[in-house]
C-alpha positions in Angstrom: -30.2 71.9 -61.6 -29.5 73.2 -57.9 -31.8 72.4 -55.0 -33.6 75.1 -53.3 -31.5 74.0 -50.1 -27.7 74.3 -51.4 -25.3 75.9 -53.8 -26.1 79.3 -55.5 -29.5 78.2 -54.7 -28.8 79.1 -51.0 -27.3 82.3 -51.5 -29.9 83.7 -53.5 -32.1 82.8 -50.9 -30.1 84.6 -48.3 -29.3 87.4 -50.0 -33.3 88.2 -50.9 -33.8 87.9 -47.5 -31.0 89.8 -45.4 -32.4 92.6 -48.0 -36.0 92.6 -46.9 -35.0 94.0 -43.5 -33.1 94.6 -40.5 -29.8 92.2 -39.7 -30.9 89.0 -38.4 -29.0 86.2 -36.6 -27.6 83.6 -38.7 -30.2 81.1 -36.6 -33.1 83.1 -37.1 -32.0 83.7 -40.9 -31.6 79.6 -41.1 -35.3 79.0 -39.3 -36.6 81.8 -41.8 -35.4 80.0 -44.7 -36.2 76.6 -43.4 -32.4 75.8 -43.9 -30.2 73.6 -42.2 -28.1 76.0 -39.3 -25.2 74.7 -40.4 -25.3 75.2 -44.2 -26.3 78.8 -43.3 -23.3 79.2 -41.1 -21.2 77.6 -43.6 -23.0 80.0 -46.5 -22.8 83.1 -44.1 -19.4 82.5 -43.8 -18.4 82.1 -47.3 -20.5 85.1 -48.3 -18.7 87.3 -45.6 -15.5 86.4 -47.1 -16.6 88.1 -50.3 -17.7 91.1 -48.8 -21.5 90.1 -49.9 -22.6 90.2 -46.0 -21.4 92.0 -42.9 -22.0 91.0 -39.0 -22.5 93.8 -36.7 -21.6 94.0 -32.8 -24.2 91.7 -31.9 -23.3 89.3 -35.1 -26.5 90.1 -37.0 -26.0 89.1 -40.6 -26.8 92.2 -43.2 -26.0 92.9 -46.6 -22.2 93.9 -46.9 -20.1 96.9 -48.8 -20.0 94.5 -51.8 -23.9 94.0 -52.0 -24.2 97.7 -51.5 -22.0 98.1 -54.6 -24.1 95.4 -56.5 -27.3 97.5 -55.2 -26.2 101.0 -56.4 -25.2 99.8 -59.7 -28.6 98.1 -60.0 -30.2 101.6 -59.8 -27.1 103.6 -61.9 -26.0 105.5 -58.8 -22.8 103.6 -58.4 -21.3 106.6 -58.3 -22.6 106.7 -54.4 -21.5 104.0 -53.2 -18.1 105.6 -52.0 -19.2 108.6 -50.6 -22.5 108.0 -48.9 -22.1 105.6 -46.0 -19.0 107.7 -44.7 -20.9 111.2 -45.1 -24.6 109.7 -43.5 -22.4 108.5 -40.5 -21.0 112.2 -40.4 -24.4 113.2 -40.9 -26.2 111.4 -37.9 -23.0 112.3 -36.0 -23.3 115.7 -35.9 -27.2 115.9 -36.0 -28.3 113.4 -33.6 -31.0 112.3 -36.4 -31.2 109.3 -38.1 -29.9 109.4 -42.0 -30.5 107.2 -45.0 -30.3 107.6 -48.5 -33.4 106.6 -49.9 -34.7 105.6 -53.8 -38.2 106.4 -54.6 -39.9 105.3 -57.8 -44.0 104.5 -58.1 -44.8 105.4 -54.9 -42.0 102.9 -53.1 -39.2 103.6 -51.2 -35.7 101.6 -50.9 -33.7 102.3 -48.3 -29.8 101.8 -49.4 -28.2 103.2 -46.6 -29.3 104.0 -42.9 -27.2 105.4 -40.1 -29.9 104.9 -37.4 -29.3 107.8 -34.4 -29.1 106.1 -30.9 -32.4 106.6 -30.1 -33.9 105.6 -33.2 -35.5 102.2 -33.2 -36.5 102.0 -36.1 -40.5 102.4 -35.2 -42.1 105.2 -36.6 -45.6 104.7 -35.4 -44.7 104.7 -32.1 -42.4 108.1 -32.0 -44.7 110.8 -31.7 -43.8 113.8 -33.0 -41.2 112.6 -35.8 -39.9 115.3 -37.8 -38.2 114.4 -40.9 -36.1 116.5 -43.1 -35.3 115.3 -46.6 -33.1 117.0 -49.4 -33.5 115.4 -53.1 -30.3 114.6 -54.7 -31.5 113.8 -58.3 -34.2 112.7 -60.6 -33.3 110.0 -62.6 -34.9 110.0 -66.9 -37.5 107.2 -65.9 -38.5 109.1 -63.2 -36.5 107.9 -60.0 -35.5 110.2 -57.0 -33.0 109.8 -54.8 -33.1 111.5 -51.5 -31.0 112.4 -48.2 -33.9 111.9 -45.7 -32.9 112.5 -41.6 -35.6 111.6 -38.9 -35.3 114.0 -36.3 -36.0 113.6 -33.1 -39.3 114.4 -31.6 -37.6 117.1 -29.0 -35.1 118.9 -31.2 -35.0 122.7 -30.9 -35.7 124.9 -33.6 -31.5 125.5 -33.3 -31.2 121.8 -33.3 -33.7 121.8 -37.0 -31.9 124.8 -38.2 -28.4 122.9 -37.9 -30.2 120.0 -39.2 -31.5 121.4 -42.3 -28.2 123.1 -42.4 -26.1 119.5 -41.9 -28.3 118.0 -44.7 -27.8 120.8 -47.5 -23.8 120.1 -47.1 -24.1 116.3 -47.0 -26.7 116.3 -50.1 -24.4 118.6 -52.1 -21.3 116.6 -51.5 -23.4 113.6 -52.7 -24.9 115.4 -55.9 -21.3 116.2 -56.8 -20.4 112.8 -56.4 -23.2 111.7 -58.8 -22.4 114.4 -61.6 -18.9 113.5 -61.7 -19.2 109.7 -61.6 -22.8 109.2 -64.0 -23.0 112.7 -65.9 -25.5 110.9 -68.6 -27.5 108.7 -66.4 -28.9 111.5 -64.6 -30.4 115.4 -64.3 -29.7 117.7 -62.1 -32.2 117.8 -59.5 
């Protein structure tokens, strides 16, 4: 059997954790764990080869394009996996809002992917004022919804909202035809 410490073990380990939250630095990852620095380099690396994690400018460690496939599948969207990274960057781009697409069943939400706008920090009680604008992209038979969600910032224009709204509409169409095309079974039209 493998020890908690090494092996698939480790990765598991990592894994649950980088998708709990925000990157993280390989040594706060390793102190989190309570894991040697070294085997978590070493794992880091190794995982990084296969696409499992990414490391940003600032060489945070977060989940990579090949976790993000593993995630969608999970949830029988894999048909988004392609298309929704490059049209949320597009998205915050020519909104200056923050954009995720978000899965919402019982009451939770999952994040599965964020294009945080420059000003975003992530903090929501602090922002006063938030607007968010959200456009659902389907409903699932067991009930699950999956959303295009942008948080807006606080002193946008009613122009600014208007394009916003307008933005979103494009970006959550492009998406739904995306879905319909690669999982015509798995779910209803929203």
């Amino acid at each position: 059997m493998a020890s908690s410490r090494g092996g698939l073990a480790m990765v598991g380990r990592i894994l649950v954790k980088l998708a709990e939250g925000d990157p993280i630095s390989v040594s706060a990852l390793a102190a989190a764990l309570a894991l040697p620095r070294s085997s978590v380099f070493a794992c880091v690396r190794a995982l990084e080869g296969a696409g499992l994690v990414e490391r940003d400018g600032a060489r945070r460690v977060s989940p990579g394009p090949e976790a993000a496939r593993l995630g969608f599948a999970r949830h029988g969207i894999g048909a988004l996996q392609g298309p929704t990274a490059p049209l949320l960057t597009v998205l915050r781009s020519d909104t200056n809002a923050s954009a995720a697409l978000i899965l919402l069943s019982d009451g939770q939400e999952m994040a599965l992917v964020r294009r945080r706008a420059s000003w975003d920090t992530g903090e929501t009680r602090s922002v006063l004022g938030l607007r968010s604008l959200e456009a659902q992209i389907h409903r699932t038979q067991d009930g699950r919804r999956v959303v295009v969600r942008l948080r807006v910032h606080p002193s946008a224009k009613k122009t600014d909202l208007a394009l916003a709204a307008t933005c979103l509409d494009r970006v959550a169409h492009a998406l739904k035809n995306a879905l319909d095309k690669g999982n015509p079974s798995e779910f209803q039209r929203a």
